[in-house]
ROZA-897853 format. One record per residue (C-alpha): y, z, x; residue number from 1. Coordinates in nm, 2 decimals. Example, Ala and Ser with C-alpha at 12.3 -4.5 7.8 and 13.67 -1.06 7.14 Angstrom:
2
ATOM       py       pz       px    nr
ATOM    -0.45     0.78     1.23     1
ATOM    -0.11     0.71     1.37     2
END
This chain:
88
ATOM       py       pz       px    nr
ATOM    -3.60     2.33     1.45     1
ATOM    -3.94     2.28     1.52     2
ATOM    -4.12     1.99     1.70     3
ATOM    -4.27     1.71     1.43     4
ATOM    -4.56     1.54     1.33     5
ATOM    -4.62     1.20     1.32     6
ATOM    -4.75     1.12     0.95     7
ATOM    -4.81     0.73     0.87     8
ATOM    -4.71     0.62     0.51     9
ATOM    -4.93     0.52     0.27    10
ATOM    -4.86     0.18     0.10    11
ATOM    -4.71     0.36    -0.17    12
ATOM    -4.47     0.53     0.04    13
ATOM    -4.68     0.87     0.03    14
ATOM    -4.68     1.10     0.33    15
ATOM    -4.87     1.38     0.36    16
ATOM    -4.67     1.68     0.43    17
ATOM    -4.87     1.89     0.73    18
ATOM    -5.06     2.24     0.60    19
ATOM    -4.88     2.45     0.81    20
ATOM    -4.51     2.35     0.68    21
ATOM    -4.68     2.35     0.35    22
ATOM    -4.78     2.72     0.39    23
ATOM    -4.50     2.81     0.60    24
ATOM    -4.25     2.69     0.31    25
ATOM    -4.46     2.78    -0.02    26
ATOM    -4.53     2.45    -0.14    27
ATOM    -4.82     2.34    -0.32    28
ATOM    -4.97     2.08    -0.47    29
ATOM    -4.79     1.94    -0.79    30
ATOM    -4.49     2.12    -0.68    31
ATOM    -4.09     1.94    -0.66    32
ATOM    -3.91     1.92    -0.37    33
ATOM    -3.57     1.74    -0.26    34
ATOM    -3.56     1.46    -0.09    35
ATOM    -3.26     1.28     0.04    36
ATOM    -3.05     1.12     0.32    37
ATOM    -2.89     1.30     0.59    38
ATOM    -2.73     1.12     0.86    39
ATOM    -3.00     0.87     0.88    40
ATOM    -3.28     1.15     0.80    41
ATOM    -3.53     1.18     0.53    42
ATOM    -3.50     1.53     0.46    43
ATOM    -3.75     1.70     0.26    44
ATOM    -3.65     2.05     0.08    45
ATOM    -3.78     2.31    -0.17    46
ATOM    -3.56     2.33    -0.44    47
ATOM    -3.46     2.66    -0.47    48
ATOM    -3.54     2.87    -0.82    49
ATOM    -3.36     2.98    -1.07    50
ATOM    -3.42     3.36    -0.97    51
ATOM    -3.26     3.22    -0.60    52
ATOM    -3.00     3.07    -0.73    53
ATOM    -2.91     3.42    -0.93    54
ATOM    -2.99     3.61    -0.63    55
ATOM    -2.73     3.39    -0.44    56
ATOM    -2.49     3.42    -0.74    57
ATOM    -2.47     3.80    -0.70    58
ATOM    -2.47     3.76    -0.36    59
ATOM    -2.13     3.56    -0.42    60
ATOM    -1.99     3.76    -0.64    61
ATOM    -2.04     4.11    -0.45    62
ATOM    -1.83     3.92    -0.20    63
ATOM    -1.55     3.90    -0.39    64
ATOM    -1.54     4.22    -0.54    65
ATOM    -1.53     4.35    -0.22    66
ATOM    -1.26     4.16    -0.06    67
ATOM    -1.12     4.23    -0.39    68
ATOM    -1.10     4.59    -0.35    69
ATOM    -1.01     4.56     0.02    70
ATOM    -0.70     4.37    -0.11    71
ATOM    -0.59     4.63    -0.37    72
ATOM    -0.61     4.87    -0.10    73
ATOM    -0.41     4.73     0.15    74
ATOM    -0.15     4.64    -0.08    75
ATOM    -0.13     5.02    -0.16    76
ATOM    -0.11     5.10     0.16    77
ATOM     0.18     4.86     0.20    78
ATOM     0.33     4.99    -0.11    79
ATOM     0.33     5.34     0.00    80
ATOM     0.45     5.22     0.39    81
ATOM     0.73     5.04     0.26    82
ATOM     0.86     5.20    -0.10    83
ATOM     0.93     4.99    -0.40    84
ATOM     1.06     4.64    -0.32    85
ATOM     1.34     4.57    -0.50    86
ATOM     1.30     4.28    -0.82    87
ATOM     1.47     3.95    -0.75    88
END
C-alpha cells in the first residue's frame, strides 16, 4: 500500500483525487468509481468493465474445467487400480 495524501474536503464533500493515482489507476475526469466503507475506511475503487468482468468469467470457468478433467482422471485411475466396485 502506498503512503497517502492529505486532501481537505470541499464543503460539498469533494476531494480531489491526486494525479498520480489518477494516472496510475486510469481514471479520468467524468469517470465512476466505487466508493464505500471498509472497516472504518473510505475506500475509493474503479469499477471494473464489462470486458473485466468477462475476462474474470473465463478466467473462472477455465478453472473448473480443469479441476474438472483432473477429477475424471483420477477417478479412472481409481477405477482401473481397484476394478469395478460392486452396486449396493
Amino acid at each position: 500500500m502506498t503512503q497517502g495524501k492529505e486532501r481537505k474536503i470541499g464543503q460539498r464533500g469533494q476531494v480531489t483525487l491526486p494525479k498520480e493515482l489518477r494516472e496510475k489507476l486510469g481514471i479520468h475526469g467524468g469517470d465512476e468509481v466505487l466508493v464505500h466503507e471498509e472497516d472504518g475506511k473510505i475506500i475509493i475503487e474503479r469499477p471494473l468493465s464489462r470486458e473485466e468482468l468477462a475476462e474474470g468469467y473465463r478466467r473462472r470457468a477455465a478453472e473448473s474445467e480443469a479441476i474438472a478433467e483432473e477429477m475424471d482422471s483420477v477417478s479412472r485411475e481409481a477405477d482401473e487400480y481397484l476394478g469395478d466396485i460392486p452396486e449396493w
